[in-house]
C-alpha positions in Angstrom: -12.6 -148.3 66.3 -13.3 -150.8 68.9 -17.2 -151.6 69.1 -19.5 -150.5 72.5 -22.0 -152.9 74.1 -24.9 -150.7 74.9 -28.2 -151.7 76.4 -31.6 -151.6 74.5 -34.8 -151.6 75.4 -38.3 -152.9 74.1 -39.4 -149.6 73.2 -36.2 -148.3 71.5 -35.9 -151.6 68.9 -39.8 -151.5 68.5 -39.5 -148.3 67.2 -36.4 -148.1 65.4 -37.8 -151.6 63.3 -40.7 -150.1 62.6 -42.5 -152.5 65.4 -40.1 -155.6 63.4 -41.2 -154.2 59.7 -37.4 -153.4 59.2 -35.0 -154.9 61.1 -32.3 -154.1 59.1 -32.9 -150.5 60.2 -31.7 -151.6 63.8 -28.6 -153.6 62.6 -27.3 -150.6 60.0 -27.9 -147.5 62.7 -26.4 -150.0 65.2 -23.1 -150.7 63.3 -22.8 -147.3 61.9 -22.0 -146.3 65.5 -19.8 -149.5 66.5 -22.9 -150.4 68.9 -23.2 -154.1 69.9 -27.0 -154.7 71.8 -27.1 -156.1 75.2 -30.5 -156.5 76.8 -31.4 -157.5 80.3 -32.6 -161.2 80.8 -35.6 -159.7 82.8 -36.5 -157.8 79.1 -35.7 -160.2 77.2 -38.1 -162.7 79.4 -40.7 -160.7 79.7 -40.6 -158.4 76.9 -38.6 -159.2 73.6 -39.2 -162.8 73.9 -43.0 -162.0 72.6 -42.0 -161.1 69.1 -40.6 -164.1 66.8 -38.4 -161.0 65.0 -36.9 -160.1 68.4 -36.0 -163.8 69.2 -34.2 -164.7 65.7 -32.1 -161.5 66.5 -31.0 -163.2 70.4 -30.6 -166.6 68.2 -28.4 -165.4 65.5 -25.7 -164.2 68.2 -26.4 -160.4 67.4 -28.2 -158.8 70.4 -26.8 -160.8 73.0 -28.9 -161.7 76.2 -27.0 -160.6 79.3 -27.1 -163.2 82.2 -27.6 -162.3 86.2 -24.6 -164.1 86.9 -23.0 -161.9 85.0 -23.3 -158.8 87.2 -24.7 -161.0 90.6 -21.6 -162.3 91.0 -22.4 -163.7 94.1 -24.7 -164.0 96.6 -23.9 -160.6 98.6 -24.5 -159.1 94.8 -27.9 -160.6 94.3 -28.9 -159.3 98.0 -27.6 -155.7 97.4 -29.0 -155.8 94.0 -32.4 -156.4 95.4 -32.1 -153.9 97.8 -31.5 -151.4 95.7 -34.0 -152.6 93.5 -37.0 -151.7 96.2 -35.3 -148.4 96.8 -35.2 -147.1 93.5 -38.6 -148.4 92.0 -39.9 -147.1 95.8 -38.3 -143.4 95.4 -39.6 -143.2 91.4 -43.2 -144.4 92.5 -42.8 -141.1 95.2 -41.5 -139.2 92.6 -43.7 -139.6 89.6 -46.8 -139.3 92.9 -45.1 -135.8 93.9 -44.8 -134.6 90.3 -48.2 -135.5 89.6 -46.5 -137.2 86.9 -49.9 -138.9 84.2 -47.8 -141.8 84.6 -48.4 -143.6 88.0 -47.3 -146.5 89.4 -48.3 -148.7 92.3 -46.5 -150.1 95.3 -44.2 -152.7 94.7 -46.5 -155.3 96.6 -45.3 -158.9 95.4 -47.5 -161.9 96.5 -46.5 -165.4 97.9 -44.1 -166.9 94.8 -43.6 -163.1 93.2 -40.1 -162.2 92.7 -38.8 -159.1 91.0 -37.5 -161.7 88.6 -40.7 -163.6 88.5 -43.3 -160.8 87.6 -43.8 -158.2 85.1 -46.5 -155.4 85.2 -47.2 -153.4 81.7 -46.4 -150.2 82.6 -45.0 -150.4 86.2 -41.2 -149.8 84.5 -40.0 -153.3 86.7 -38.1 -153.9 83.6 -36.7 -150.0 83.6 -35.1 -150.6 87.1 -33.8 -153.7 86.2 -31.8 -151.7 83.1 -30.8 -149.1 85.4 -29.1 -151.5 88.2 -27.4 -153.4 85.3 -26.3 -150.4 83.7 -24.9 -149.2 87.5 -23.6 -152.7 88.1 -21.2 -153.3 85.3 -20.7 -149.4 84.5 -22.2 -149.6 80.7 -22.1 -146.1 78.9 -25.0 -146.3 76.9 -28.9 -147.2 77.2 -31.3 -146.9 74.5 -34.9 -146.2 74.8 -38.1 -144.3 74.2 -38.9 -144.2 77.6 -38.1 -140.9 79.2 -39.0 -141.8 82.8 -35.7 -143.6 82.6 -33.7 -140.7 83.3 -35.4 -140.1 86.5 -34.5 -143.6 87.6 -30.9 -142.7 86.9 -30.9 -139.8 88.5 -32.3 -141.7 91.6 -29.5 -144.2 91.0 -26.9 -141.4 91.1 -28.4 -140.2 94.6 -29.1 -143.6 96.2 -26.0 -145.6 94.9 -21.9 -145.5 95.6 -21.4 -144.9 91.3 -18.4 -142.3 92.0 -17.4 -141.1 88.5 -19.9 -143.4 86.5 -22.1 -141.7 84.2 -25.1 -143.2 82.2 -26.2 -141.4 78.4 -29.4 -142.1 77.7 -30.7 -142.1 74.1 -33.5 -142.2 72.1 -33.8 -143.4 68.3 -34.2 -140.0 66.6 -31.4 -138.9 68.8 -29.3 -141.8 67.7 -30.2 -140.9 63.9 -28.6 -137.3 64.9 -25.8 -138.9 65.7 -24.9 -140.0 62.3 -25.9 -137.0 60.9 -23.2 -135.0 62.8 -20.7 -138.1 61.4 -18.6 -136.6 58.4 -17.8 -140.5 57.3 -21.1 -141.7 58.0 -21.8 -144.7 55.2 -25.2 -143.6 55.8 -26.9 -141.3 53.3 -29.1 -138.5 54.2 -31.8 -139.9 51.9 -31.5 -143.0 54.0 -31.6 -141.3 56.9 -34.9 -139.5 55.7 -36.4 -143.0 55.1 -35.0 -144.8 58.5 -37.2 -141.5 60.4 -40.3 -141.9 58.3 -40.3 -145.8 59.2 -40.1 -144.5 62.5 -42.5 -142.4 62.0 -41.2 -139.2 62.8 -41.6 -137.1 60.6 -41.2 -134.2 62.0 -38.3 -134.7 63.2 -36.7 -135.0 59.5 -35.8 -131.0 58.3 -34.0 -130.8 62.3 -31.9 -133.8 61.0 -31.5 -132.8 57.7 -30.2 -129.4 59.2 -27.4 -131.3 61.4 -26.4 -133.2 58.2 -25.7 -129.9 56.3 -24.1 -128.3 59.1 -21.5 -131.2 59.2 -21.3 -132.4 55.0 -20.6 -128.9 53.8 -20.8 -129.1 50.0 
């Protein structure tokens, strides 16, 4: 089975390590799906690069650290990519506004120096719009995160960008674990899976997995 590069997030490989506690847990849920991680330099700049666990990971060669020249391929890219850049983080700032959404966001207002590159808000989801354009520019299937605003953004990406067929899944980590539940071959117990979702501290979501496991291991 040939492997899938897929893009992760801060959020997603916090959580499924168990905020770095287990990072094996990220490597074996990872392979048992043929997932290789890509991350956006932007994350890995502003985000992963923060945790010592994070950065071995980059150094040993197994998530590997996109770079911008690798989907600016040239000057006209960069330009469009910016571009497209204020109109998306623009139209989800108006969107979360109109949906009276609890999480807000300000106007993208960058000072003398600031680059989209250059600065990093918590919470503004910069670094969400940055995944999305990446995603869009290089047409990746898969992008794994906590964050649900996300699928707004690609939805906005959808509207606002020429994507024709291109279609983006979106993820999270207990939905990942489902995943290898509904595998028949999966080299992953279900008593492993139990302990992989209480690491991640969710509980609750354990008898719903367990269910899918039965449904597809028939004894």
């Amino acid at each position: 089975m040939e492997k899938t590069e897929v893009i992760v997030d801060t959020c997603f490989l916090q959580k499924l390590s168990s905020e770095g506690k287990v990072i094996d847990n990220i490597k074996r849920v990872l392979a048992e799906l043929e997932y290789i991680p890509v991350v956006h330099p932007y994350i890995y700049e502003h985000e992963l690069s923060l945790h010592s666990y994070f950065v071995r990971l980059v150094e040993d060669g197994y998530i590997k650290v996109m770079g911008y020249d690798e989907f600016q391929k040239d000057a006209i890219d960069k330009q469009t990519y910016e571009a497209y850049y204020d109109v998306l983080y623009e139209e989800m700032r108006l969107t979360l506004e109109a949906m009276n959404s609890p999480k807000q966001v300000e106007k993208l207002c960058l000072q003398k120096g600031q680059t989209i590159y250059n600065t990093h808000k918590q919470g503004s989801s910069m670094g969400d719009v940055h995944m999305i354009l990446m995603a869009s520019y290089l047409q990746m299937p898969i992008l794994l995160t906590e964050d649900s605003d996300i699928e707004m953004l690609r939805d906005i990406a959808k509207r606002r960008m020429r994507l024709g067929e291109y279609s983006l899944q979106i993820l999270n980590g207990v939905q990942l674990i489902e995943e290898i539940a509904k595998k028949q071959d999966s080299s992953i117990t279900v008593k492993e899976i139990e302990a992989i979702l209480k690491a991640m501290r969710e509980r609750n979501a354990v008898s719903g997995i367990k269910a899918v496991w039965r449904e597809n291991h028939p004894v």
